[in-house]
C-alpha positions as CSV (number, residue, x, y, z in Angstrom):
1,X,11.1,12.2,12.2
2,X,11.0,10.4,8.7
3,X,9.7,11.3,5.3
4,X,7.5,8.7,4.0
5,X,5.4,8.8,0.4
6,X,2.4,8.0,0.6
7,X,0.2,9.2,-2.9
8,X,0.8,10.6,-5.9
9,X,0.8,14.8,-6.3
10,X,-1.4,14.0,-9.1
11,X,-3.9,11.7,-7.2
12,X,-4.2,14.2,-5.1
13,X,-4.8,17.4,-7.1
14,X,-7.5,15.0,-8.5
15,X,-9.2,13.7,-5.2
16,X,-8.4,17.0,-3.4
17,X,-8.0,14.8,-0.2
18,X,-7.5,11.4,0.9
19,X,-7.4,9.6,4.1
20,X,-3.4,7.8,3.7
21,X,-2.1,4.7,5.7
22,X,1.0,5.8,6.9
23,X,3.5,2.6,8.8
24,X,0.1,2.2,11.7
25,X,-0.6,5.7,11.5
26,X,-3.7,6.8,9.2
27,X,-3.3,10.6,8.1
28,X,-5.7,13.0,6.2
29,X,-4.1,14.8,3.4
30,X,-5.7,17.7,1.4
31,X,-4.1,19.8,-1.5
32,X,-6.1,22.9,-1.5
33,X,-5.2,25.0,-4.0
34,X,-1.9,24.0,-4.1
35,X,-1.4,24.2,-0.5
36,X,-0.7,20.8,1.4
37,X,-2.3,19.8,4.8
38,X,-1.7,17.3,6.8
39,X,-3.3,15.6,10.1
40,X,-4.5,12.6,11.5
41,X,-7.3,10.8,10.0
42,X,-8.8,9.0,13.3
43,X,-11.1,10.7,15.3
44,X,-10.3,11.3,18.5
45,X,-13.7,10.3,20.1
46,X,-14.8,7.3,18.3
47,X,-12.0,6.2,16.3
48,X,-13.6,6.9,12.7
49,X,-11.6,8.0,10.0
50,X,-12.4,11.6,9.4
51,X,-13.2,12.5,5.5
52,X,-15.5,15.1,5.2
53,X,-13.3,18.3,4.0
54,X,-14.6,22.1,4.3
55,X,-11.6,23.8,1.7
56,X,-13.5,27.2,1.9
57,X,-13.0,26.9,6.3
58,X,-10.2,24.4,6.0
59,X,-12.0,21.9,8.2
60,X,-12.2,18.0,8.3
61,X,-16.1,16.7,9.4
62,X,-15.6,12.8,11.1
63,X,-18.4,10.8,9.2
64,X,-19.2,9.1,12.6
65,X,-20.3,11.9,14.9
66,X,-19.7,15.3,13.4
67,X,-16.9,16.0,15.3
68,X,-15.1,19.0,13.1
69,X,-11.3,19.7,13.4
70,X,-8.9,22.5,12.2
71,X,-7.3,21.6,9.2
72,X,-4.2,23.9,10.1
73,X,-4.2,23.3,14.0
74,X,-6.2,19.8,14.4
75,X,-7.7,21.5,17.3
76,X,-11.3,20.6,17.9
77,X,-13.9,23.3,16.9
78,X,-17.3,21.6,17.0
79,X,-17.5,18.3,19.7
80,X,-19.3,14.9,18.0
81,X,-23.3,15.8,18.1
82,X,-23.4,12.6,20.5
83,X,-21.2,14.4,23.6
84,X,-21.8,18.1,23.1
85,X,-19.6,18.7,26.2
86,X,-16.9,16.7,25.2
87,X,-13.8,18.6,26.1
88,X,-12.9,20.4,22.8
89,X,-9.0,21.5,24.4
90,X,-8.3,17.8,25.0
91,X,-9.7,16.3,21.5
92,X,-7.3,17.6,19.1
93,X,-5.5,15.5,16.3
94,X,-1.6,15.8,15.8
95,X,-1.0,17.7,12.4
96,X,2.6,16.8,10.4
97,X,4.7,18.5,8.0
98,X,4.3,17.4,4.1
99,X,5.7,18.2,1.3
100,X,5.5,17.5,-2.7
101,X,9.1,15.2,-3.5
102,X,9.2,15.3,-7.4
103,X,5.8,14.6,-8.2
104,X,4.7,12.4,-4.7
105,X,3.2,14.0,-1.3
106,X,5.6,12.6,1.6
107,X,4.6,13.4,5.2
108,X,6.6,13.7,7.9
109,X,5.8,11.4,10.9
C-alpha cells in the first residue's frame, strides 16, 4: 500500500467531508471531530458518488438511491430504495487507513 495526499487538514475540518480522486480510485473522506474516516466514494449499486454524511451515526447516504453505508465498516445498512432486497452482505465499500501528514489528509490505498 501507498500514502497518497489528497486535501488539505484544513479543507477538511471546514467541509467536514469530501468525496477525493485518488490515482482511478474515488474515496469519501470525513473529519468528524477530529477523527478521520475513510472509504470509497462509488456506490456499489449504481456507481454514484456517495455524499450525504450522517456524523451523529457515522453514515454516508449515496445521492442516487439511498443506499446507506457504515462509515467505520463500509458495510451496507439500508439497500438503495430502488432494490430493497439487494443483498446488503455483498454491497459493501472497501474502507482505507488515513492519516493527517503535517497539515494534509493522506489515505492509504
Amino acid at each position: 500500500m501507498v500514502w497518497k495526499r489528497t486535501i488539505s487538514s484544513k479543507a477538511l475540518e471546514k467541509a467536514v467531508s469530501a468525496a477525493v480522486k485518488v490515482d482511478d480510485k474515488v474515496i469519501f473522506i470525513a473529519n468528524i471531530k477530529g477523527k478521520l474516516y475513510a472509504m470509497d466514494a462509488v456506490c456499489s449499486h449504481a456507481r454514484c458518488i456517495l455524499g450525504s454524511l450522517d456524523a451523529e451515526k457515522l453514515t454516508v447516504k449515496c445521492y442516487c438511491h439511498h443506499a446507506v453505508f457504515d462509515l467505520t465498516t463500509g458495510k451496507m445498512l439500508e439497500p438503495p430504495y430502488v432494490a430493497p432486497d439487494a443483498p446488503k452482505e455483498k454491497l459493501g465499500l472497501k474502507t482505507y487507513q488515513i492519516r493527517d501528514n503535517n497539515g494534509w489528509i493522506e489515505v492509504d490505498v
